[in-house]
Structures are given as structure tokens and as C-alpha cells.
C-alpha positions as CSV (number, residue, x, y, z in Angstrom):
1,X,0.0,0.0,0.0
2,X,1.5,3.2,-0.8
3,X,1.6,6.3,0.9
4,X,0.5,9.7,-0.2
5,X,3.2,12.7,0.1
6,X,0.5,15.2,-0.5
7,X,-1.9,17.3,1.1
8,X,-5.1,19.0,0.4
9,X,-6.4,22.5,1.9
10,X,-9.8,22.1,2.9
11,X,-10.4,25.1,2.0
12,X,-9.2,25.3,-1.6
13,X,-9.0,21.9,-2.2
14,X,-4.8,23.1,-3.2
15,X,-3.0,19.9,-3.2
16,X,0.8,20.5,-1.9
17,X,3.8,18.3,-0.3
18,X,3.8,17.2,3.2
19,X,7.6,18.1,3.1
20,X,6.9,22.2,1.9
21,X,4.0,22.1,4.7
22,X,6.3,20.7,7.6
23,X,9.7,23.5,6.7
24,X,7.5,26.3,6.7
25,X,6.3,25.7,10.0
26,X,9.2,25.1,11.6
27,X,10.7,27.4,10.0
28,X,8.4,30.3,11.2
29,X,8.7,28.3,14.9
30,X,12.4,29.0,14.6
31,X,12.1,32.7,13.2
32,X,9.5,33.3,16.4
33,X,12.2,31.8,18.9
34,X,15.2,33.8,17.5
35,X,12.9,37.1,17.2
36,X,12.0,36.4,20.7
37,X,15.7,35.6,21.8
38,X,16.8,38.7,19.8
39,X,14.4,41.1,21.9
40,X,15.4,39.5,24.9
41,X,18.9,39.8,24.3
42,X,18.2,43.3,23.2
43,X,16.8,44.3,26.3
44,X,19.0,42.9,28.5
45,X,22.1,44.5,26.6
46,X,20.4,48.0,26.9
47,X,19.6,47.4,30.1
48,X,23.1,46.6,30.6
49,X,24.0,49.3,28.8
50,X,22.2,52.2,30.8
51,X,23.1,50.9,34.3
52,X,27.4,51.1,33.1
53,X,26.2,54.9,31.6
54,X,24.6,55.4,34.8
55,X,27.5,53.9,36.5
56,X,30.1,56.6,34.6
57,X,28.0,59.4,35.4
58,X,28.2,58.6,38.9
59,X,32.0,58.2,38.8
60,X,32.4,61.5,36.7
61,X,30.4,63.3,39.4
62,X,32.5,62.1,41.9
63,X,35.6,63.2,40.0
64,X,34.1,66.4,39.7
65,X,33.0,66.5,43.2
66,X,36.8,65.6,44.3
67,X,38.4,68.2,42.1
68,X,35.9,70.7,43.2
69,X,37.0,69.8,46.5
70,X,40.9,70.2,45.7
71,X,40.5,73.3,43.7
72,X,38.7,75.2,46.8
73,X,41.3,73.5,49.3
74,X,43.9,74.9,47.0
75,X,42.1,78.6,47.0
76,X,41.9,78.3,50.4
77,X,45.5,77.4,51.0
78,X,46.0,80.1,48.4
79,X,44.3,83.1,50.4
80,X,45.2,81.5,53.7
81,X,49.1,82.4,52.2
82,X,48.4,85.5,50.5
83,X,46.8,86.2,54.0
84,X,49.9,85.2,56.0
85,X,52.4,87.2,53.0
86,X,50.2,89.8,53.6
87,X,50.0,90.1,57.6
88,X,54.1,89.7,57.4
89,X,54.6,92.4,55.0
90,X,52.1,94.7,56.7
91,X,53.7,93.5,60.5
92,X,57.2,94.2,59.0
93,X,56.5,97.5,57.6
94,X,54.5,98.3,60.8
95,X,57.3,97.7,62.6
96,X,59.7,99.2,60.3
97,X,57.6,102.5,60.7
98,X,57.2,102.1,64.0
99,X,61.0,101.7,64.4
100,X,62.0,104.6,62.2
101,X,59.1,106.9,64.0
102,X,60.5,106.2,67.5
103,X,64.1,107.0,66.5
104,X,63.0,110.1,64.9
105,X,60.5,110.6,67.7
106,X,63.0,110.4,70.6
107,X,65.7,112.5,68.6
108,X,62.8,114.8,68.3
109,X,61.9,114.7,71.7
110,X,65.7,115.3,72.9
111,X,66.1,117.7,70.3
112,X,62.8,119.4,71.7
113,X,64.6,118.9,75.4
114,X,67.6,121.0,74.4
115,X,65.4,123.8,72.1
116,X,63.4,124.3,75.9
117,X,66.0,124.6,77.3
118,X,68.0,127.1,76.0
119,X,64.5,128.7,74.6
120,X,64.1,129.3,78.5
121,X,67.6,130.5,78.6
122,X,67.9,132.6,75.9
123,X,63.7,133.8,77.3
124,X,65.7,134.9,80.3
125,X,68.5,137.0,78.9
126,X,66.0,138.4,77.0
127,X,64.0,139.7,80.0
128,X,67.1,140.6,81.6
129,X,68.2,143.0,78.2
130,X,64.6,144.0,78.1
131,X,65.0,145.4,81.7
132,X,68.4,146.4,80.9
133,X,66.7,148.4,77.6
134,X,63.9,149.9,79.7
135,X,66.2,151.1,82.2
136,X,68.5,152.3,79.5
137,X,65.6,154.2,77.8
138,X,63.7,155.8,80.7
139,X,67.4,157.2,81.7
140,X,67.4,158.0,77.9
141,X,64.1,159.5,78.3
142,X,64.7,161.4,81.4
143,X,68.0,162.8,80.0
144,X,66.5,164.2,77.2
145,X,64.0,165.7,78.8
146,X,66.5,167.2,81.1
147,X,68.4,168.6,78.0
148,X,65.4,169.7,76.2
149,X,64.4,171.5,79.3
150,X,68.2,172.9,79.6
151,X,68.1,173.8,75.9
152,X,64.5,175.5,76.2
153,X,66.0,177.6,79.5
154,X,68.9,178.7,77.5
155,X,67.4,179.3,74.3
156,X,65.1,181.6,76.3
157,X,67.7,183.0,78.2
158,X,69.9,183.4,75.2
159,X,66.6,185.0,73.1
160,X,66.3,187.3,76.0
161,X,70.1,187.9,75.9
162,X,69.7,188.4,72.0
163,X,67.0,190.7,72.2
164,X,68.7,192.4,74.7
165,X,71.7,193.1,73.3
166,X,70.3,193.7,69.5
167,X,68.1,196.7,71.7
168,X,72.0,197.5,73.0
169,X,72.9,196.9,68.6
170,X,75.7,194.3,69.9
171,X,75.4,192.3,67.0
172,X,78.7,190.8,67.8
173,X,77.5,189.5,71.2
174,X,73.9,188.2,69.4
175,X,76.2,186.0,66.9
176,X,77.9,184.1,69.5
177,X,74.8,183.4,72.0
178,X,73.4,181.6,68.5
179,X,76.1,179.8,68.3
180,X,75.9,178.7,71.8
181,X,72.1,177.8,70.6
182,X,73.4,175.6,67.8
183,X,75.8,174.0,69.8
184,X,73.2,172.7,72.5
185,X,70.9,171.9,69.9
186,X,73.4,169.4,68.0
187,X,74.3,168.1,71.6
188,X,70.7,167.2,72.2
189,X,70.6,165.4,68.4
190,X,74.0,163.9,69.4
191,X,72.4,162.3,72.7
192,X,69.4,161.0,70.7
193,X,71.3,159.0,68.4
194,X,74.0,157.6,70.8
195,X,70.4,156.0,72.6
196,X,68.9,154.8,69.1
197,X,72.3,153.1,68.7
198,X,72.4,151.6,71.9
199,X,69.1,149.9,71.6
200,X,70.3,148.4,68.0
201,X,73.2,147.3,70.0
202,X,71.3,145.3,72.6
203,X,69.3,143.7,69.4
204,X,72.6,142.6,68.2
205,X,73.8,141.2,71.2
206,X,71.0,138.9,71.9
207,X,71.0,137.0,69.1
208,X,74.9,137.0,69.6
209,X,74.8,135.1,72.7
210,X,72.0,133.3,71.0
211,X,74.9,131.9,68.5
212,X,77.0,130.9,71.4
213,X,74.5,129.6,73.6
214,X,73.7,127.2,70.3
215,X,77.2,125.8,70.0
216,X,78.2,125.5,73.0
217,X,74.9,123.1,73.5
218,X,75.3,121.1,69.9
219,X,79.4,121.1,70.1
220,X,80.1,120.8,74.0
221,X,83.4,119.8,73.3
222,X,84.4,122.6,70.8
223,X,86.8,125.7,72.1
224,X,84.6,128.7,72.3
225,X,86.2,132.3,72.3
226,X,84.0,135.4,72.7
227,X,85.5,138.8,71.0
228,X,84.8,141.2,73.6
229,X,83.2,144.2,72.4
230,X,85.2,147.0,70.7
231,X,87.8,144.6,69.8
232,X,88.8,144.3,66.0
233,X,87.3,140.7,64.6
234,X,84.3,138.4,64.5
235,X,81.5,138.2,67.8
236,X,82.9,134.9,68.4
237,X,85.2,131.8,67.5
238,X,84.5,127.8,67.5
239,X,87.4,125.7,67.5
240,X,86.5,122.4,66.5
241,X,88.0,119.3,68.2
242,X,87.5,116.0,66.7
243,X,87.3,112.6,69.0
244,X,91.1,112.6,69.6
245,X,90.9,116.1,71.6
246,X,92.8,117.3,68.2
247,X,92.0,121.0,66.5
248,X,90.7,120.3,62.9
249,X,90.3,124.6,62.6
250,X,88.2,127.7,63.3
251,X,84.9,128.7,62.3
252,X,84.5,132.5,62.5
253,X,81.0,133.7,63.4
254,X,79.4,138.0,63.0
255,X,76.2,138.4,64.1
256,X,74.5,141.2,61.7
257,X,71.1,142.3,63.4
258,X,70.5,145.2,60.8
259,X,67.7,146.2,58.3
260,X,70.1,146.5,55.4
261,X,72.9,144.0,54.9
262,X,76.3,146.4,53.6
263,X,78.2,144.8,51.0
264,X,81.9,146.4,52.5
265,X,81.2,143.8,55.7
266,X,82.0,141.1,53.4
267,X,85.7,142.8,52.2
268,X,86.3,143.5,56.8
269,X,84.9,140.3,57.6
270,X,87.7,138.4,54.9
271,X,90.6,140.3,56.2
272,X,89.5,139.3,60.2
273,X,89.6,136.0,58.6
274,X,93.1,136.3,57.0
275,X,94.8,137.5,60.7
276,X,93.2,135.0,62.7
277,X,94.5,132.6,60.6
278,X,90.5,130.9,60.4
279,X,89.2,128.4,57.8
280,X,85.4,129.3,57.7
281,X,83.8,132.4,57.6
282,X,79.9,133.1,58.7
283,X,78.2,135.8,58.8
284,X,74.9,135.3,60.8
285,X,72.1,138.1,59.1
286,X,69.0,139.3,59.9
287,X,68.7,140.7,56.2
288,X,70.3,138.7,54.0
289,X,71.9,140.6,51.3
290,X,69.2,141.5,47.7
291,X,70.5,138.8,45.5
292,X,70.6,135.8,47.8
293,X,67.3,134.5,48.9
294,X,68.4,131.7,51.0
295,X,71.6,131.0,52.7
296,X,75.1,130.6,50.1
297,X,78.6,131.2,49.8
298,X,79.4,134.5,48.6
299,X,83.4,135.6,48.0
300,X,84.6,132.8,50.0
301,X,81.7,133.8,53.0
302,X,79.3,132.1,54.0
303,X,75.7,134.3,54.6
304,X,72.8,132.8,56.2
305,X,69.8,134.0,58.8
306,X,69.4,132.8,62.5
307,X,67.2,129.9,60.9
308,X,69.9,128.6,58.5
309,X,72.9,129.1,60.6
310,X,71.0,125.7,63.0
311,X,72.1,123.9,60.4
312,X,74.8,124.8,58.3
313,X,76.9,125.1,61.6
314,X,76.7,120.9,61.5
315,X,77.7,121.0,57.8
316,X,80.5,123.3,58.6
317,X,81.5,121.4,61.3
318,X,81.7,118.4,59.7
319,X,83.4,119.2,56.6
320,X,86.2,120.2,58.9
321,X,86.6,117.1,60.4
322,X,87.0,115.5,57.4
323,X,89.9,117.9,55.6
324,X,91.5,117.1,58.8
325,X,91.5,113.3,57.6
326,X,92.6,114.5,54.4
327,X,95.4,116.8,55.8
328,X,96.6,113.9,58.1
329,X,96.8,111.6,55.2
330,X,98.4,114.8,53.5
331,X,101.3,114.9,56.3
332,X,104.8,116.8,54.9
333,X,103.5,117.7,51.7
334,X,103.1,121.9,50.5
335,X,100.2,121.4,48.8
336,X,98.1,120.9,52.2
337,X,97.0,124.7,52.9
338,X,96.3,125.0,49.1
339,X,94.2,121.6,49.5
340,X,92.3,123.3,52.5
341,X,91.6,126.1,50.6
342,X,90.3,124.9,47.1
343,X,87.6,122.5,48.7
344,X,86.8,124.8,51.4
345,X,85.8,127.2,48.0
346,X,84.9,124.5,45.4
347,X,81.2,124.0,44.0
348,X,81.7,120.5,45.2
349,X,82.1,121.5,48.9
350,X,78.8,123.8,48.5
351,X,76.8,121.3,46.8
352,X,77.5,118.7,49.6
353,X,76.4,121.1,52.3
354,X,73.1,121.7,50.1
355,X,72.6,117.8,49.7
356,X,73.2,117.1,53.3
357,X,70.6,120.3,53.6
358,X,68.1,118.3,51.3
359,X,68.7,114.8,52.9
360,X,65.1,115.0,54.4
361,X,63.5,115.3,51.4
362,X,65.3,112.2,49.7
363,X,64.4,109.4,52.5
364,X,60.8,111.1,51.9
365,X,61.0,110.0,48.8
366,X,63.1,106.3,49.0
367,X,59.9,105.6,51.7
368,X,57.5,106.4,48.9
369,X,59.2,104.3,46.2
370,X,59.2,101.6,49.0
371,X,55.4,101.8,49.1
372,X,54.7,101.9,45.8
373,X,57.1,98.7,45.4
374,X,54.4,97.1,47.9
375,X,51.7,98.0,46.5
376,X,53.3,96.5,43.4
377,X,54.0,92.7,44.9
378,X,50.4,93.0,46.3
379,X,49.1,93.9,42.6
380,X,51.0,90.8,41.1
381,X,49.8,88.4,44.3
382,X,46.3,89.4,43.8
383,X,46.4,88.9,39.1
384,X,48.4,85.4,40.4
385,X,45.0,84.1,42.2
386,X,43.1,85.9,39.4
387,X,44.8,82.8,37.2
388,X,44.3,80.0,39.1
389,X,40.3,81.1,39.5
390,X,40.1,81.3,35.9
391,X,41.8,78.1,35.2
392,X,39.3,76.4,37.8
393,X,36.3,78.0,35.6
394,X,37.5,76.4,32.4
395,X,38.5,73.1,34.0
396,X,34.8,72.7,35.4
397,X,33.5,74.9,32.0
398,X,35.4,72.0,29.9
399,X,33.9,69.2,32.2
400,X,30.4,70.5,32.0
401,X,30.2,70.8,28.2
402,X,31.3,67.1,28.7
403,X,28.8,65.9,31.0
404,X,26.2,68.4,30.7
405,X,22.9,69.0,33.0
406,X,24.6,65.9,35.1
407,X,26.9,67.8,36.3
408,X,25.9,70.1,39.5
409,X,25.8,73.8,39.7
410,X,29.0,75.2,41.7
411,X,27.1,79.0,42.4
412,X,30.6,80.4,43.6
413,X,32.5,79.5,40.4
414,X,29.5,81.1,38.4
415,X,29.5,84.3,40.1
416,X,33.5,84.6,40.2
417,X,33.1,83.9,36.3
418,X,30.7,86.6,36.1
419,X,32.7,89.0,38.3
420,X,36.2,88.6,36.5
421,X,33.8,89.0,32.7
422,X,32.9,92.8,34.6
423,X,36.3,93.2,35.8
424,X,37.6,92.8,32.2
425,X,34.9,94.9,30.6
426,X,35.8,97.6,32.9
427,X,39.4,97.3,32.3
């Protein structure tokens, strides 16, 4: 009995093999399992796939988190030094200030010490010449009243005389009771003046012993010689004496208490200077002379007020002391006088004595230049953190374009960002 290898569709009555009927079914069985393993397998990898994404996003938030963490531990560290330079610098100019203002204070305060004192000194002799002036004046006073009153008595008497004798026509006699009139009158002028110049006098010597009284308490170990009055030569004479006890030379001081300064006490005052045998010549003025408006050196003389005299007598001083160094390293050779003399007159010698004058003026200005220098370093410290806080911003800038919205919002690095774009702008 054979077997039939066909089939018939109920349906269409379509005859077909067994074999074609049987592969297409299994063959859409098998597509079904492998679409359904495929899905699976597809599922599985994505999920896979979003929990190692998830995974790198959390470790990339950490790294963030961490370098978030170092960058504001190293701005920290960063202002807690900038802090720490700072608070040195400003304790060590503090102190340097502080140093420098207590030196200058206490030398004020001696100097101060010494001005009261012979302030009350000189305040004294003053008082004492004022009394000695008032005295001097009512005497004066009183004598010309005495003498105006003996004048008017013998003008009247002569008058009368006159007026007798011209009713008598003695010319002869009238003439010489005139001349006795005249002779009164110029001895009344003549006792006027001699007072004037007495009171001048007194003016004079005050701020003579004002000189002296100033040496002796800056240079208490200088010779001072007083020219009594009436004698040929300066009011007085400082010897100067170095450490060794040696003489290093004379400084001649005139005190000129005028209202006009004469030119011919310049040509006197050279020659006093020639027969003492002196190196330096001042003359102390209270008018200086019409083309000088500050102390100066003029035909080998040096001219200053009261004021100026304070200071150039140090200068003076000093320069002495060291052509004495010179001269002793000079020892047994001619040309030591002539070296005295040509720095003692050089522009070099006067324009030492002005910088030493000046010298104030240019530690004003090295204490400026150290501030500014300051100021500087600070400048430099403060565009140094400027740097690193910019760097931070594009390191977390870079990482956030990266990452995107996953990454968290660091507020302080955004408004620093915004503050350095205005800072920019503005510059």
C-alpha cells in the first residue's frame, strides 16, 4: 500500500507536499524563537548598557565632586598664604615704621629737650636785656627831657640875651649866644642818636649770645672764644675738636642784626679771617643781602639767617673734620694749605652742604618708592590668584560641556566667572 506525500487544503481543495508544509512551519517556529531571543537579548544589553552609563556618570560626578573639593582646598591654602604674606609684609612695615618713628620721635623729643631749654635761657637773657633796655631808655628819656628842658631855658635866656643886646645893637655878642644855641641843639641830636644806637646794640647782642648759647649746647666739646666788644674781629670763635681732643680749625661767626645788609662787611669780615688765621667764615644776618634768597657762599663767605645758621653750623663742622682726615693723610706735603683752601671754596664743597641740607627730602622720597614697590607685589599676588580662579572655571567649563545637565551647579564658580567678565569689561 503506498503512501500519499500530498496534502489538500480544505479550504481550496490546493493539493501541496507534506515536506513544503512541515519547513514552513518550523521554519516560522524558529524565526518566532530567535525574534523572541533577539528582543530579549536586546533588552538585556540596553539594560546593561544604561546601568554602566549610569555607572560613569556617577564616577564622573565624583571626580568632579573631588576636584571641586581640591581646587577650593587649594584657593583656600591660596588666600590663607596670600593672608599670611600679607599680615608679614604689613607687621614688618608696621614695625619698620614704627622703628623709624621712634628714632625720629625720641631725637625729636631730645632735640625738643635742648630747644626748651636754652629757649628758656635765651627767654631769660631776653628779660634781663629788656630790663636792661627799659632802664636804659627811661634814663634815655629822662636825660633828654633834662636837655630839652636845659636847651628851652637857654634858648630863652639866650633869646632874651639876643634881644637884649640887639636893643644894645651888639650884634657881635647876638652871633655868638646863636652859636651857643646851635651848639646845644646838635648836643641834644648827638644824645638822641647815641640812645637809638644803643638799643640796636642790645638787638645785636641777643642773638649774639643766641649763636654761642647754640654751639656751646650742639658742640660741648668745641673751644669757644667770645671777642669782647670794641675789639677788631668776629663776635665769636668755634674751634672744632674731633674725638682725639685734636684742633681740625676755626669757624669765625658775626652776628649782623640790621635792616640792610652792607656789601663792605663782606671785604672786613675776609681780612679778620686772613689774621686769625680761620678756615670758615659766617656771617649770621637778619637781612640777607638783595640777590641771595636763602643761605650761600658769597666771595669765600658764608651768609645765612638765624634759621639757617642751626644747620649749616653741622655741615661746617663736619666738613672740617674731614679735611683734617685728608690733611693727616696729606702729612709733609706743600700742597696741604692749598688743598684746604680749594675744597673749602669748590662748587663741590657747596653742593655737599646743600645735599646734606636736602637729605630729608630724599628718605621722603626712598619711603615712597618703598610703598609703591608694595603695593606692586600685592598687585601681582592678587592677578596670580586671578589665574588660578580662571583656570578652575575652564576646567569645570570644559567638564560640563562634557557631561552636561549631570553635572551640579557650583554657584561660587559662576558668580566669580561673572565677576572677572565685569572686571575685564571695565578694564
Amino acid at each position: 500500500m503506498s503512501v500519499s506525500n500530498t496534502v489538500s487544503c480544505p479550504k481550496c481543495q490546493h493539493n501541496f507536499a507534506l515536506e513544503s508544509a512541515l519547513t514552513v512551519e518550523i521554519e516560522q517556529k524558529i524565526k518566532k524563537e530567535l525574534n523572541d531571543k533577539m528582543t530579549s537579548w536586546k533588552t538585556e544589553k540596553e539594560a546593561e548598557f544604561k546601568a554602566k552609563e549610569k555607572e560613569k556618570e556617577a564616577e564622573l560626578v565624583e571626580k568632579l565632586a573631588l576636584q571641586k573639593k581640591n581646587i577650593e582646598l587649594q584657593k583656600k591654602e591660596a588666600e590663607v598664604s596670600l593672608a599670611k604674606e600679607r599680615a608679614a609684609m604689613r607687621e614688618q612695615i608696621q614695625n619698620s615704621l614704627q622703628a623709624q618713628n621712634e628714632a625720629v620721635i625720641n631725637s625729636l623729643k631730645k632735640e625738643n629737650e635742648e630747644q626748651n631749654l636754652l629757649v628758656k635761657r635765651l627767654k631769660q637773657q631776653e628779660i634781663d636785656f629788656l630790663d636792661k633796655e627799659k632802664s636804659l631808655k627811661r634814663q634815655s628819656e629822662e636825660l633828654e627831657l633834662n636837655l630839652k628842658k636845659r636847651a628851652f631855658e637857654m634858648e630863652k635866656e639866650i633869646t632874651e640875651k639876643a634881644h637884649k643886646d640887639a636893643e644894645e645893637k651888639n650884634e657881635l655878642k647876638l652871633k655868638e649866644y646863636e652859636k651857643k644855641l646851635d651848639d646845644q641843639k646838635k648836643l641834644v641830636e648827638e644824645m638822641r642818636r647815641k640812645q637809638e644806637q644803643g638799643s640796636m646794640q642790645l638787638q645785636g647782642e641777643v642773638q649774639e649770645l643766641a649763636i654761642e648759647e647754640w654751639i656751646k649746647s650742639k658742640f660741648p666739646f668745641d673751644k669757644l672764644e667770645e671777642i669782647k666788644k670794641g675789639v677788631r674781629g668776629a663776635d665769636c670763635v668755634q674751634t672744632v675738636i674731633n674725638n682725639l681732643g685734636a684742633e681740625c680749625g676755626k669757624i669765625y661767626y658775626e652776628s649782623k642784626r640790621t635792616k640792610d645788609f652792607q656789601p663792605s662787611w663782606i671785604d672786613k669780615f675776609k681780612e679778620d679771617l686772613r689774621e686769625n688765621g680761620a678756615e670758615i667764615g659766617v656771617i649770621v644776618t637778619q637781612t640777607m643781602p638783595k640777590e641771595l634768597t636763602h643761605f650761600a657762599q658769597k666771595e669765600g663767605v658764608w651768609i645765612c639767617t638765624f634759621e639757617d645758621f642751626k644747620a649749616l653750623s653741622f655741615v661746617l663742622r663736619d666738613s672740617l673734620l674731614r679735611v683734617q682726615q685728608v690733611a693727616i693723610s696729606q702729612v709733609g706735603r706743600v700742597e696741604k694749605t692749598a688743598l684746604l683752601y680749594e675744597y673749602m671754596t669748590s662748587n663741590s664743597f657747596r653742593m655737599n652742604i646743600e645735599t646734606i641740607v636736602d637729605g630729608l627730602n630724599s628718605l621722603k622720597s626712598d619711603l615712597e618708592k618703598e610703598k609703591n614697590a608694595m603695593q606692586r607685589i600685592w598687585k601681582t599676588r592678587e592677578k596670580q590668584m586671578e589665574k588660578v580662579l580662571l583656570g578652575t572655571i575652564d576646567l569645570y567649563g570644559s567638564v560640563k560641556g562634557i557631561a552636561g545637565s549631570s553635572i551640579g551647579e557650583i554657584q561660587s564658580l559662576d558668580w566669580d566667572a561673572d565677576l572677572l567678565l565685569n572686571e575685564n569689561v571695565e578694564i
